[in-house]
MDAnalysis code that builds the backbone (N, CA, C; Angstrom):
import MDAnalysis as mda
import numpy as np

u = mda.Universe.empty(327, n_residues=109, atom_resindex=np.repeat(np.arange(109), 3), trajectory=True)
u.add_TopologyAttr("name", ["N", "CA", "C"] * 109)
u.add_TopologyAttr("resid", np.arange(1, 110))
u.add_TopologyAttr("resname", ["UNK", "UNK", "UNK", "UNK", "UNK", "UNK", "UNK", "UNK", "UNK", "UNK", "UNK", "UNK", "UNK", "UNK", "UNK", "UNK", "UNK", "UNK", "UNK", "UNK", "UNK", "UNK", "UNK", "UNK", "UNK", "UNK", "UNK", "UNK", "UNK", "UNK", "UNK", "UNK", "UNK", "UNK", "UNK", "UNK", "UNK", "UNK", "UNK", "UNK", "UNK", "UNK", "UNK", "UNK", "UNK", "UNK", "UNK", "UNK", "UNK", "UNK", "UNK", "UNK", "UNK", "UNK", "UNK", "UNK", "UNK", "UNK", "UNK", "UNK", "UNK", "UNK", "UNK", "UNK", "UNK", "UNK", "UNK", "UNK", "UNK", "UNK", "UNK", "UNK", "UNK", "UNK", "UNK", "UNK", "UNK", "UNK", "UNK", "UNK", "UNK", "UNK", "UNK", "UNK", "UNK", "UNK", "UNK", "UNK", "UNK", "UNK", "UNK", "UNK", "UNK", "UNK", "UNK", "UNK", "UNK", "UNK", "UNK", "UNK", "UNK", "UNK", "UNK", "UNK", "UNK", "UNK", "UNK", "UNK", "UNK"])
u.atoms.positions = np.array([
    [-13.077, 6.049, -22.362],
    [-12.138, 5.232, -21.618],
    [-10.782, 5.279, -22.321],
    [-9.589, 5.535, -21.363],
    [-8.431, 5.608, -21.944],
    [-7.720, 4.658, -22.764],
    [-6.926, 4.059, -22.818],
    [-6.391, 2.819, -23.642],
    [-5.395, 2.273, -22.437],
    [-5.227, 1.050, -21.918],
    [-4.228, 0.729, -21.223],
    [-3.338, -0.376, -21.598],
    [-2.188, -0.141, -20.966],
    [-0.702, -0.898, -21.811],
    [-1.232, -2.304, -21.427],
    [-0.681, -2.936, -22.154],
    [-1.006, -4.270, -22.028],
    [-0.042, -5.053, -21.080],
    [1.065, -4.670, -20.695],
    [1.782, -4.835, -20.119],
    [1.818, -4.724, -18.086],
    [1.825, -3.756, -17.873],
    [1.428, -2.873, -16.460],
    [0.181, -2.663, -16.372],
    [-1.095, -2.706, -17.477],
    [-2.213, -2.847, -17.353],
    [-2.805, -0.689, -16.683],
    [-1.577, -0.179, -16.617],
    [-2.094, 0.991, -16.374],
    [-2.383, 1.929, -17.386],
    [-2.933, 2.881, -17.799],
    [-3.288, 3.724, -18.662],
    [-2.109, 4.467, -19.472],
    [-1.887, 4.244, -21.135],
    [-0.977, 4.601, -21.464],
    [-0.284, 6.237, -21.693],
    [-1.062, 7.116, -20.995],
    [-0.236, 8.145, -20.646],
    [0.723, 7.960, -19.521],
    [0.293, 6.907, -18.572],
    [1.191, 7.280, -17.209],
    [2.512, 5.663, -17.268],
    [1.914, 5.124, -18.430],
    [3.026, 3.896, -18.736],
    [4.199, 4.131, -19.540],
    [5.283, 3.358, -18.502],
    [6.677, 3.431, -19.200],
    [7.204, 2.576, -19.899],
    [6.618, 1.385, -20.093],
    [6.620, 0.348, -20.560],
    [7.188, 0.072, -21.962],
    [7.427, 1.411, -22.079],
    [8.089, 1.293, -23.518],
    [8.638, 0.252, -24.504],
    [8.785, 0.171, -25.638],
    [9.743, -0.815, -26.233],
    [10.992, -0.992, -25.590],
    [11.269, -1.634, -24.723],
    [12.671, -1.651, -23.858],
    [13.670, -2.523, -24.751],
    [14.454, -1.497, -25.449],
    [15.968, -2.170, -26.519],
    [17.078, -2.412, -25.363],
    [17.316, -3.459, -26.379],
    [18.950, -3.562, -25.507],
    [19.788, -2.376, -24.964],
    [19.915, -1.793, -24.287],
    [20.291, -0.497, -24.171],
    [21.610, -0.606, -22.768],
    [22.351, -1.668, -23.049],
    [23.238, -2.287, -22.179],
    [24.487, -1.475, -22.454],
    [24.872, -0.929, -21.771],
    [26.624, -0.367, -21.752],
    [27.870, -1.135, -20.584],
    [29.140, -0.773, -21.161],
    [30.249, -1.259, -20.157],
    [29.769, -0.926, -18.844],
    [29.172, 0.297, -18.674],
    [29.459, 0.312, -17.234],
    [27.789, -0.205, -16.267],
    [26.760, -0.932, -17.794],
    [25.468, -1.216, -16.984],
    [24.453, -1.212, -17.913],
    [23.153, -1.111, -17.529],
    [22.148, -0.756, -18.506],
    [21.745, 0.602, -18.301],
    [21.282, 1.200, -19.671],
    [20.520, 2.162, -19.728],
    [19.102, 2.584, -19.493],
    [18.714, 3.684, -18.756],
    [17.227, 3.788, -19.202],
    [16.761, 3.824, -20.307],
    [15.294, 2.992, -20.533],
    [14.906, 3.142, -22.257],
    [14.320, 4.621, -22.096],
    [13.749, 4.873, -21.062],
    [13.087, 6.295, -21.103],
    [13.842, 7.661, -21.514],
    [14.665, 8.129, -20.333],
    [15.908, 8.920, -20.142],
    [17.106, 8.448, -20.758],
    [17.573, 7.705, -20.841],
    [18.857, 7.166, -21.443],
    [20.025, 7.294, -20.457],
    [19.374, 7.537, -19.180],
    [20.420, 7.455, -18.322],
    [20.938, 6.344, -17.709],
    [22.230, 6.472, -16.697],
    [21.900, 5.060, -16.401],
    [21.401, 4.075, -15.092],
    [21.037, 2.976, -15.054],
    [19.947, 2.894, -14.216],
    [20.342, 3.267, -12.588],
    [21.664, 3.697, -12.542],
    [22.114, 4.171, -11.249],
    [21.318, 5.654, -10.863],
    [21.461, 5.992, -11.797],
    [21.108, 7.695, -11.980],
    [19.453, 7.816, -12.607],
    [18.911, 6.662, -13.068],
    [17.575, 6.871, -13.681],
    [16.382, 7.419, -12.348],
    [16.059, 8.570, -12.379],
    [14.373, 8.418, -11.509],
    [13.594, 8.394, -12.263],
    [13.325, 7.757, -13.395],
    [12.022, 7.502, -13.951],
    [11.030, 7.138, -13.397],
    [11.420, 5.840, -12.470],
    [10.590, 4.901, -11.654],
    [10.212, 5.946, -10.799],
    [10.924, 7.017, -9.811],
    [10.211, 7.818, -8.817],
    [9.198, 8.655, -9.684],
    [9.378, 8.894, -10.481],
    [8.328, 9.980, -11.313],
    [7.266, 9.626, -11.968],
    [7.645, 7.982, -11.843],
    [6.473, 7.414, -12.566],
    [5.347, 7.075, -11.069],
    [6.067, 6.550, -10.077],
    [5.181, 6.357, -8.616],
    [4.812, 7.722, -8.001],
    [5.456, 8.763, -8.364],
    [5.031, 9.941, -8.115],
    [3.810, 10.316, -8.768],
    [3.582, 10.049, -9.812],
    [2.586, 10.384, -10.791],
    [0.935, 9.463, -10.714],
    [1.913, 8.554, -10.065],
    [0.404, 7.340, -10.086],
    [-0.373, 7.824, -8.597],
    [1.168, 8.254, -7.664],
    [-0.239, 8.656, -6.313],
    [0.859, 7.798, -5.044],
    [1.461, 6.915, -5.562],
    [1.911, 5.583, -5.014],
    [3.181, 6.097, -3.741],
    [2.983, 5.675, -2.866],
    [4.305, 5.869, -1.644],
    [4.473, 4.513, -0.613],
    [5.913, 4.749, -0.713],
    [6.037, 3.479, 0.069],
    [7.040, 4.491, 1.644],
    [6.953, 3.644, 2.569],
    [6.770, 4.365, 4.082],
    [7.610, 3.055, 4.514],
    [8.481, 3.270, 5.473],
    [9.157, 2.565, 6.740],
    [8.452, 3.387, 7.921],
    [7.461, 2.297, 8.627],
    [6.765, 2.510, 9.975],
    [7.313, 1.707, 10.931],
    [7.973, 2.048, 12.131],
    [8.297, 1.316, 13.019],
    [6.479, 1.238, 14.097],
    [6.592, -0.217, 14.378],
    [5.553, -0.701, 15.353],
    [6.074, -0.829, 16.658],
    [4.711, -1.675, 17.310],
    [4.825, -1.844, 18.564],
    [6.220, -2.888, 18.981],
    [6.615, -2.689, 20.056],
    [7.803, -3.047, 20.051],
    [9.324, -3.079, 18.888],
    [9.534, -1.951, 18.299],
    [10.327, -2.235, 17.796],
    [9.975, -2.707, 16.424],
    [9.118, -3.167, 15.842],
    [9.111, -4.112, 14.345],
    [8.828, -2.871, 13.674],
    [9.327, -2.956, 12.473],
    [9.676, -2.554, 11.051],
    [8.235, -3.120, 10.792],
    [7.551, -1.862, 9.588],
    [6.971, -2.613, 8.987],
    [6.809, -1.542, 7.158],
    [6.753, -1.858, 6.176],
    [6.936, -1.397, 5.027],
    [5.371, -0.854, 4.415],
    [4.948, -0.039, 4.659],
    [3.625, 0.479, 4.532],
    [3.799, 0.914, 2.692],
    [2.789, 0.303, 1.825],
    [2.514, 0.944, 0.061],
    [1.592, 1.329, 0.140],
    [0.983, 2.531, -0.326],
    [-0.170, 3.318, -0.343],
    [0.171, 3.786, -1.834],
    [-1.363, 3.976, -2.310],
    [-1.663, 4.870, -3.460],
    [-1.900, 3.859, -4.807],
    [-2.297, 2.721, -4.465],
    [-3.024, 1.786, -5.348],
    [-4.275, 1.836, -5.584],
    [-4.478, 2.000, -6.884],
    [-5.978, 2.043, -7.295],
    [-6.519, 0.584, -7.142],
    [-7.333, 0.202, -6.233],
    [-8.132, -1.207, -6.186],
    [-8.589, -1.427, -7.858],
    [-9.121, -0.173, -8.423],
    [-10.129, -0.655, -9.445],
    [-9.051, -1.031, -10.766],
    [-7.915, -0.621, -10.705],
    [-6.836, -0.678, -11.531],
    [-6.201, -2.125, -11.332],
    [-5.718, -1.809, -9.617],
    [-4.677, -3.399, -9.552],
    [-5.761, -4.443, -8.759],
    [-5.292, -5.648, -8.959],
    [-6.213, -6.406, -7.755],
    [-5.055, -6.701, -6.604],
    [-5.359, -6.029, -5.630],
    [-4.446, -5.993, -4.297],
    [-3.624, -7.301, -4.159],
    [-5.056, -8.599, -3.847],
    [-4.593, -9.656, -3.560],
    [-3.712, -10.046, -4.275],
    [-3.952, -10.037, -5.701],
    [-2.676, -10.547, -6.196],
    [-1.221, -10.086, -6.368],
    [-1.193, -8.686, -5.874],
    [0.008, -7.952, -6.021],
    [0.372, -7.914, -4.491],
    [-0.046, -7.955, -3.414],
    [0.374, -8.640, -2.046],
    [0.962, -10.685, -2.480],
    [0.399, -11.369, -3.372],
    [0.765, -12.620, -3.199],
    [2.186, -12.045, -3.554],
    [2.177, -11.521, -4.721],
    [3.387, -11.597, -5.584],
    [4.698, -11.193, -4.807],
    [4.310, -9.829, -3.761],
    [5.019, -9.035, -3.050],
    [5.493, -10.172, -1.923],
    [4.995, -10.612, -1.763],
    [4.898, -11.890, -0.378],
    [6.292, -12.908, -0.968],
    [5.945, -13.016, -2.268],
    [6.954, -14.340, -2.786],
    [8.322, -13.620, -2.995],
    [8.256, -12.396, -3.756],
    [9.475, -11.689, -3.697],
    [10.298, -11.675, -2.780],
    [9.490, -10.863, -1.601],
    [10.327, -10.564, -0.106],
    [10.272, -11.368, 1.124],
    [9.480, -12.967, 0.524],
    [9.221, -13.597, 1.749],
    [9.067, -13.336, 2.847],
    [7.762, -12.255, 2.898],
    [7.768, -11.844, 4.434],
    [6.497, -12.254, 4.597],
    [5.970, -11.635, 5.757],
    [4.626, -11.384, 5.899],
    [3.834, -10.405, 5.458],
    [2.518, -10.221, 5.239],
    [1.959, -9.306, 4.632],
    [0.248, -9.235, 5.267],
    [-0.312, -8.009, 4.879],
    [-1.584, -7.578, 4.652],
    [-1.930, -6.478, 3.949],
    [-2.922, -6.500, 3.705],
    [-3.884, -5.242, 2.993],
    [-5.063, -4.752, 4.081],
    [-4.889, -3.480, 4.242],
    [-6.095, -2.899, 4.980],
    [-6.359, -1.617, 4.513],
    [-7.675, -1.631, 3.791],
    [-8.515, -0.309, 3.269],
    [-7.165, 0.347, 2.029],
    [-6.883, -0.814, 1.383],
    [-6.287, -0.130, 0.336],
    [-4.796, -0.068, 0.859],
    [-4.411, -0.347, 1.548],
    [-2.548, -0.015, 2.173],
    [-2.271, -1.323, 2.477],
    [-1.284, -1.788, 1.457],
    [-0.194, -2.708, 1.960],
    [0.630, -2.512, 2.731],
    [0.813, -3.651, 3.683],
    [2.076, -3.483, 4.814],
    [2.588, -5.236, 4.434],
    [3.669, -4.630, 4.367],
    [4.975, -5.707, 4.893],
    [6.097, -5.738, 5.730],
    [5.825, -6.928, 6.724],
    [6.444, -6.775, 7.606],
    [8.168, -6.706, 7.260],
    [8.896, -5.914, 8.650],
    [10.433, -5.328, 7.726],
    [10.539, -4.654, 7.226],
    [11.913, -4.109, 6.879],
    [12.032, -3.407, 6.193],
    [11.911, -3.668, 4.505],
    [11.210, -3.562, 3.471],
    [11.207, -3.452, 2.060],
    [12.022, -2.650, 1.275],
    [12.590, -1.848, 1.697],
    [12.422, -0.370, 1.309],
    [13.857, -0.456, 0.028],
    [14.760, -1.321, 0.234],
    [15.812, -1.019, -0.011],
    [15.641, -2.082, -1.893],
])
């Protein structure tokens, strides 16, 4: 069994979780990873790239937006609680079905 960050709780090859230093400049913060800056950082895409993870804008019936996340390991995250959390963030509506979060709206941005 691998070792996982204590932090993100995911396995520490695919965690970025790094010691995150002050790494603040005039014009913003830095990545701790890349050292770029967080305008210009894709760490985060390479890190959701790597885990499996995609997030989708699905338009529904009539017109509604809805924000589809796929590529969560159940046995890794516990859904429910990362739908509550997602719920309080974006105050929307939400579900989980067979592993795919949807939130209603757009999320995306």
């Amino acid at each position: 069994m691998s070792e996982v960050c204590s932090t993100c709780e995911l396995p520490t090859e695919l965690c970025i979780c790094e010691d995150e230093a002050d790494n603040s400049t005039e014009g913003g913060e830095l990545c701790s990873r890349c050292g770029l800056p967080d305008e210009l950082c894709v760490c985060g895409d390479q890190y959701n790239a790597a885990l499996g993870i995609s997030v989708q804008l699905e338009e529904r019936r009539y017109g509604k937006e809805v924000t589809v996340i796929e590529g969560f390991d159940p046995h890794i995250y516990n859904l429910d609680n990362l739908l509550s959390d997602l719920k309080a963030v974006f105050a929307c509506g939400d579900s989980v079905k067979s592993c795919v979060i949807e939130l209603n709206g757009d999320q995306t941005g």
